[in-house]
C-alpha positions as CSV (number, residue, x, y, z in Angstrom):
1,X,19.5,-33.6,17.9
2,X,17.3,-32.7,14.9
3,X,16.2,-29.4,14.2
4,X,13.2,-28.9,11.5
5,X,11.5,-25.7,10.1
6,X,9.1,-25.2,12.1
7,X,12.3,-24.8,15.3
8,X,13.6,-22.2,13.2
9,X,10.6,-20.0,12.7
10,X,9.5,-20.6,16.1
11,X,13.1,-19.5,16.9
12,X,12.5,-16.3,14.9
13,X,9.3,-15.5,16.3
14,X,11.3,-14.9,19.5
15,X,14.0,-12.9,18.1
16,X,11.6,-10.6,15.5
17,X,8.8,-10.0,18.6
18,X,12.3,-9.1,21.0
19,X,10.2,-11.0,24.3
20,X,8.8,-14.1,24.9
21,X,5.2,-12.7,25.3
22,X,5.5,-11.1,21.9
23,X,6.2,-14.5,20.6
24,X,3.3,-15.7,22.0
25,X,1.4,-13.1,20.6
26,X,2.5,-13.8,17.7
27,X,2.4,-17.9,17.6
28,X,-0.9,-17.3,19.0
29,X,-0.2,-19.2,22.4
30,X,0.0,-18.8,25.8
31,X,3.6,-17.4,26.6
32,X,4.1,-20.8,29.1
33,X,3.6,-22.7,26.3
34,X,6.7,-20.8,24.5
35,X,8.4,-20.8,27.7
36,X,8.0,-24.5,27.5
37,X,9.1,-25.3,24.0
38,X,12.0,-23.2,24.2
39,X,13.4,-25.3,27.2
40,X,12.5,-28.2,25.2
41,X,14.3,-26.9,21.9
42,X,17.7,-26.3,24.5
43,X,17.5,-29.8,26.0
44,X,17.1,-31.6,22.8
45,X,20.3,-29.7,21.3
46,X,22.1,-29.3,24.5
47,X,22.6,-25.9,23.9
48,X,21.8,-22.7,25.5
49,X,20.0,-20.4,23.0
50,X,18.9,-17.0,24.9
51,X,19.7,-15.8,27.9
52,X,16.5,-14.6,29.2
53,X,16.3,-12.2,32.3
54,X,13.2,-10.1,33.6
55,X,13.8,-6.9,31.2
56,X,15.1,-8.3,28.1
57,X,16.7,-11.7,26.0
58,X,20.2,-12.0,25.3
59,X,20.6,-14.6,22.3
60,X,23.6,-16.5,22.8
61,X,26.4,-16.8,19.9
62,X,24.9,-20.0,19.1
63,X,21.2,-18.5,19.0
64,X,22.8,-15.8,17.0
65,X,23.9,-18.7,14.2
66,X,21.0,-20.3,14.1
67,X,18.8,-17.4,13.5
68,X,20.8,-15.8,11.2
69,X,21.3,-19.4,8.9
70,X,17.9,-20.4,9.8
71,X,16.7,-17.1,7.9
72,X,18.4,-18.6,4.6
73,X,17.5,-22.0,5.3
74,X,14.0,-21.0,5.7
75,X,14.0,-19.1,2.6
76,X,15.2,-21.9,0.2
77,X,12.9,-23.9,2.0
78,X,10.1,-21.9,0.8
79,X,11.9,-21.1,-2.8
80,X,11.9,-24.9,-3.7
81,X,8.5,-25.6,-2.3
82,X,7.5,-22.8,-4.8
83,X,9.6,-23.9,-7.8
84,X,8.2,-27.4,-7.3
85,X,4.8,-26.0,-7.4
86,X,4.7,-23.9,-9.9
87,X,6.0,-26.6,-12.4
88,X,2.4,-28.5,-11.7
89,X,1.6,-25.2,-12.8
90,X,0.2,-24.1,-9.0
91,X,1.1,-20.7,-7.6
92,X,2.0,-20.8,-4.0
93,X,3.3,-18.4,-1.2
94,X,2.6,-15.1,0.3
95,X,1.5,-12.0,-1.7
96,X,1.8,-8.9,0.4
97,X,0.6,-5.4,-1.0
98,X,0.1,-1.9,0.4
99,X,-2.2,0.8,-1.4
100,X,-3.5,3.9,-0.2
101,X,-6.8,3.5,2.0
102,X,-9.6,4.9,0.0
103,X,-8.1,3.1,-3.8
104,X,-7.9,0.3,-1.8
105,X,-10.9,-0.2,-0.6
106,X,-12.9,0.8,-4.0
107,X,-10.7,-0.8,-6.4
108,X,-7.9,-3.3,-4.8
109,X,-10.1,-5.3,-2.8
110,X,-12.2,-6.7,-5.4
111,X,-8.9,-7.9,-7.1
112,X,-7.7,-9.5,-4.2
113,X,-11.0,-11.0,-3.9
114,X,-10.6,-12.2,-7.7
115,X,-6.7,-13.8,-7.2
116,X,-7.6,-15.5,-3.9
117,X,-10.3,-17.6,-6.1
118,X,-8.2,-18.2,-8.7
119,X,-4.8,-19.3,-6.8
120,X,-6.2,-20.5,-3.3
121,X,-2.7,-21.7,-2.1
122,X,-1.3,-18.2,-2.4
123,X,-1.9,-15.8,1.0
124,X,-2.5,-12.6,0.8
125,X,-1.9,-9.7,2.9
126,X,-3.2,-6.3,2.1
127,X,-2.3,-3.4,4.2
128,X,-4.2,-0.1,3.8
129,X,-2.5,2.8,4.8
130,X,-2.5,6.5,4.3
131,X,1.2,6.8,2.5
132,X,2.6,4.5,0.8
133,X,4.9,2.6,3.1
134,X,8.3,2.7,1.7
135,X,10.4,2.7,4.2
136,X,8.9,-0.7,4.9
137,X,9.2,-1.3,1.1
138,X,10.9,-5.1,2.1
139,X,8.1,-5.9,3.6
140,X,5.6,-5.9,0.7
141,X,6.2,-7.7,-2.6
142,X,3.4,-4.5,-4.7
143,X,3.3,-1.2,-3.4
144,X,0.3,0.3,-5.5
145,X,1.1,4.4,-5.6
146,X,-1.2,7.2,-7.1
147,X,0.7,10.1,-8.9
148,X,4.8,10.3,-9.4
149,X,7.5,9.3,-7.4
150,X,10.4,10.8,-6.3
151,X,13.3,9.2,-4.4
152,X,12.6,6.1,-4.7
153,X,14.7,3.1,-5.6
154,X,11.4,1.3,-7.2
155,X,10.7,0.1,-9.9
156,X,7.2,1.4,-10.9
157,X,4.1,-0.2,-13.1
158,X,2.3,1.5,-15.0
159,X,-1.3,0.3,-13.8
160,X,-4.0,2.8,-15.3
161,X,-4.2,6.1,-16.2
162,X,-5.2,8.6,-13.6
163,X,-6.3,12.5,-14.4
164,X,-6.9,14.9,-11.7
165,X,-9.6,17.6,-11.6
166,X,-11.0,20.9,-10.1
167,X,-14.4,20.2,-8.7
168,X,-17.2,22.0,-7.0
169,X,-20.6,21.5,-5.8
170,X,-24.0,23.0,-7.6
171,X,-24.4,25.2,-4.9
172,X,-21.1,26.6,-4.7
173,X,-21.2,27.1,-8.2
174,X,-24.1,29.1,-7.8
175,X,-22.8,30.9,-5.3
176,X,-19.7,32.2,-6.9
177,X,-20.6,31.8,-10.3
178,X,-18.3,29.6,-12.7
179,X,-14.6,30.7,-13.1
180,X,-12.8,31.1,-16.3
181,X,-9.3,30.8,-15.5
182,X,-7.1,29.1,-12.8
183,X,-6.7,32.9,-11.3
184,X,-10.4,33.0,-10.6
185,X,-10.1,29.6,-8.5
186,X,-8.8,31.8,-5.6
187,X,-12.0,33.9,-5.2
188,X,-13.2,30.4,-4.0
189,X,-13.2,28.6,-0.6
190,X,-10.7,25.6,-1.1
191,X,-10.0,22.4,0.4
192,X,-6.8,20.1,0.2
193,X,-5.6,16.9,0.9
194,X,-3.2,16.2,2.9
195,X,-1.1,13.2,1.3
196,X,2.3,11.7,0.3
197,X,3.8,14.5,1.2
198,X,3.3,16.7,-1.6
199,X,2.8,20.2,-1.7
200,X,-0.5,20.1,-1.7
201,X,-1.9,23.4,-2.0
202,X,0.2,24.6,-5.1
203,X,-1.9,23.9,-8.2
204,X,-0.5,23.8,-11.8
205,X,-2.6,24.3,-14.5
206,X,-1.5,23.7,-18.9
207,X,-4.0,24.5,-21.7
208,X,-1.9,23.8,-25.2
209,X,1.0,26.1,-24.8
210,X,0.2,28.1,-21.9
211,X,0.9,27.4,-17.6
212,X,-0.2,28.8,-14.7
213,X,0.2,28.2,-11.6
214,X,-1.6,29.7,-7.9
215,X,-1.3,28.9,-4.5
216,X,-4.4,28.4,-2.5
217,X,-4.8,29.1,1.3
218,X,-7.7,26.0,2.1
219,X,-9.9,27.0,4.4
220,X,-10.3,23.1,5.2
221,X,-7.5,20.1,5.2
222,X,-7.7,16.5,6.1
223,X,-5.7,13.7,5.4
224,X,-9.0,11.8,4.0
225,X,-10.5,11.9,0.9
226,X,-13.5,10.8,1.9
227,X,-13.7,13.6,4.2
228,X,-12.6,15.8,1.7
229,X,-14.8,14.9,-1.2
230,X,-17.8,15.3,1.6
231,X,-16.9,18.7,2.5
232,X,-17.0,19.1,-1.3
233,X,-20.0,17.6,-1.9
234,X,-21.6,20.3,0.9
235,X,-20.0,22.9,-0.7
236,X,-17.8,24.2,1.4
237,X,-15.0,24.4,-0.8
238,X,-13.6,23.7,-3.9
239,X,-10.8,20.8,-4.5
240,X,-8.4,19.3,-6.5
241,X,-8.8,15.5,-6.8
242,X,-8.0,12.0,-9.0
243,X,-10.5,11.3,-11.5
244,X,-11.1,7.8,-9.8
245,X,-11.9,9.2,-6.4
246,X,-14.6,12.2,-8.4
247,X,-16.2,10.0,-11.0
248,X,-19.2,8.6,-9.6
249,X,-19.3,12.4,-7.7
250,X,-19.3,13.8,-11.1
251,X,-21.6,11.1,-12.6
252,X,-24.5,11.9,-10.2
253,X,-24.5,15.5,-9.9
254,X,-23.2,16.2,-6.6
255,X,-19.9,17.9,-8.1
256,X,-19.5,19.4,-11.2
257,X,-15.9,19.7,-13.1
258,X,-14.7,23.7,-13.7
259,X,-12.0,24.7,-16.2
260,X,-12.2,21.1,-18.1
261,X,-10.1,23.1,-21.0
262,X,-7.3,23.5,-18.6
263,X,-5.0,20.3,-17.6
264,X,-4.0,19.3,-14.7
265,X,-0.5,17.0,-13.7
266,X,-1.7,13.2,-14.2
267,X,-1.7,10.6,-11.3
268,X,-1.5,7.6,-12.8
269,X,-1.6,4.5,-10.9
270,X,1.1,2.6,-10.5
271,X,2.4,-0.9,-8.8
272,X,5.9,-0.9,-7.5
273,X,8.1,-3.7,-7.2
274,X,11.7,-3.9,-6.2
275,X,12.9,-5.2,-9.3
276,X,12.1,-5.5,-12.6
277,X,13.6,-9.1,-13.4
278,X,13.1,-11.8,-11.2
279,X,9.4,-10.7,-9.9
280,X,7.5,-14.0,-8.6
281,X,5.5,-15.5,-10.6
282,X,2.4,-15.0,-7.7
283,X,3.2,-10.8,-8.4
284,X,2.9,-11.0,-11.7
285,X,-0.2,-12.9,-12.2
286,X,-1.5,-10.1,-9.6
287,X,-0.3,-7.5,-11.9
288,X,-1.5,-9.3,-15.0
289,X,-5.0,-9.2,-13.0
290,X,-4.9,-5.6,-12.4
291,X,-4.2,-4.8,-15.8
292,X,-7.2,-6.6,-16.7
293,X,-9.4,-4.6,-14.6
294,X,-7.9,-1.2,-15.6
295,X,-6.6,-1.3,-19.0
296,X,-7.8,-0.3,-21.9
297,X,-10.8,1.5,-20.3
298,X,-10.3,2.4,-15.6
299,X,-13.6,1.2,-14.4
300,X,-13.8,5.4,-13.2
């Protein structure tokens, strides 16, 4: 009447996936064969775990128990197998981190690249998406975040440091000439991004003691900055972007920097963690390794 581990996650798979064919999904199986084990798993304890009918499962009281104690058991399962580990000094379990698409894919992926050849036994999940997914925040030991925060119960990083700027193509520029204050920005076509749910098209400018601020009506939006940054590039409009998303832009020519005297709200990049003691030792040597690739000097 033994029950091991691997009974409880497979008993979890059911009740996370809510079906028997998400399970198998899920397990990677046929859903016979978790038909099968299941039936097996009831016979060996003599018990009746789920009531299964053609719509939906119905765990009984004592599936109920052992899911919910299986969750703990499972989890100081994996908590000693760590500790144990990491005094041979070998980091071990699952890193899972969420950063914006575009960062991401520049910048985050070589450092994930990095950490898996350094700690092999450690997995790593990275999920690219367009917000930072904090209602989900339990689900992801880093959230890596451009710009500030509000709201949120997160403890945040300080990662690198992150400027935005006003940029344009050459043959905007040409165009309509070169402005020489954040009120001439709105004789120009604009662009914005559509992210994070910031108010995106309300720019605020600083120069020593002075502030302005305008609102722009873009005659283009996406939710992209790739897309954006091409429009820009084609010079369609002008736009307000991070430094690390325009540098290379900037470096070769295709868009060109306007009121550089005038400041612009910082972005800075930032990981965020649910807690500021107690991290995992796998999370902060992925920190430590970002740190490394973006302080003192942003590779942007």
């Amino acid at each position: 009447m033994m029950i091991d581990t691997l009974d409880l996650q497979f008993l979890l798979a059911i009740k996370t996936q809510g079906s028997l064919v998400g399970a198998a999904r899920f397990l990677n199986v046929t859903p016979s064969a978790v038909t099968q084990r299941l039936q097996q798993l009831e016979a060996r304890l003599n018990i009746h775990l789920i009531d299964r009918t053609a719509r939906r499962l119905h765990f009984t009281d004592e599936g109920e128990l052992l899911c919910r104690k299986g969750v703990v058991l499972l989890e100081q399962h994996k908590a000693l197998f760590e500790e144990i580990m990491q005094q041979h000094g070998k980091l071990v379990g699952t890193l899972k981190i969420n950063a914006p698409f575009g960062f991401g894919r520049k910048y985050i992926t070589p450092v994930v690249a990095q950490f898996y050849r350094q700690y092999p036994q450690v997995e790593v999940i990275l999920k690219l998406s367009e917000q930072p997914l904090l209602e989900e925040q339990d689900r992801f030991d880093l959230v890596l975040h451009i710009g500030e925060l509000d709201n949120s119960n997160l403890i945040a990083h300080t990662i690198a440091p992150n400027h935005r700027f006003i940029c344009a193509a050459p043959a905007l520029i040409e165009r309509c000439g070169m402005p020489s204050s954040p009120q001439d920005l709105l004789k120009y076509p604009s662009i914005a991004l559509l992210e994070n749910n910031e108010d995106t098209t309300l720019w605020s400018f600083e120069q020593k003691n002075k502030k302005q601020t305008i609102r722009i009506s873009p005659v283009l939006s996406s939710n992209d900055g790739d897309v954006v940054c091409s429009w820009a590039k084609s010079g369609l409009g002008i736009i307000m972007r991070s430094q690390w998303d325009v540098a290379e832009a900037l470096s070769q020519g295709q868009l060109t920097r306007l009121l550089p005297q005038w400041s612009l709200p910082d972005a800075p990049v930032v990981a965020l963690t649910h807690r500021r003691k107690g991290i995992p030792e796998r999370v902060h040597a992925f920190m430590s390794l970002l740190k490394k690739h973006f302080t003192p000097n942003p590779p942007w």
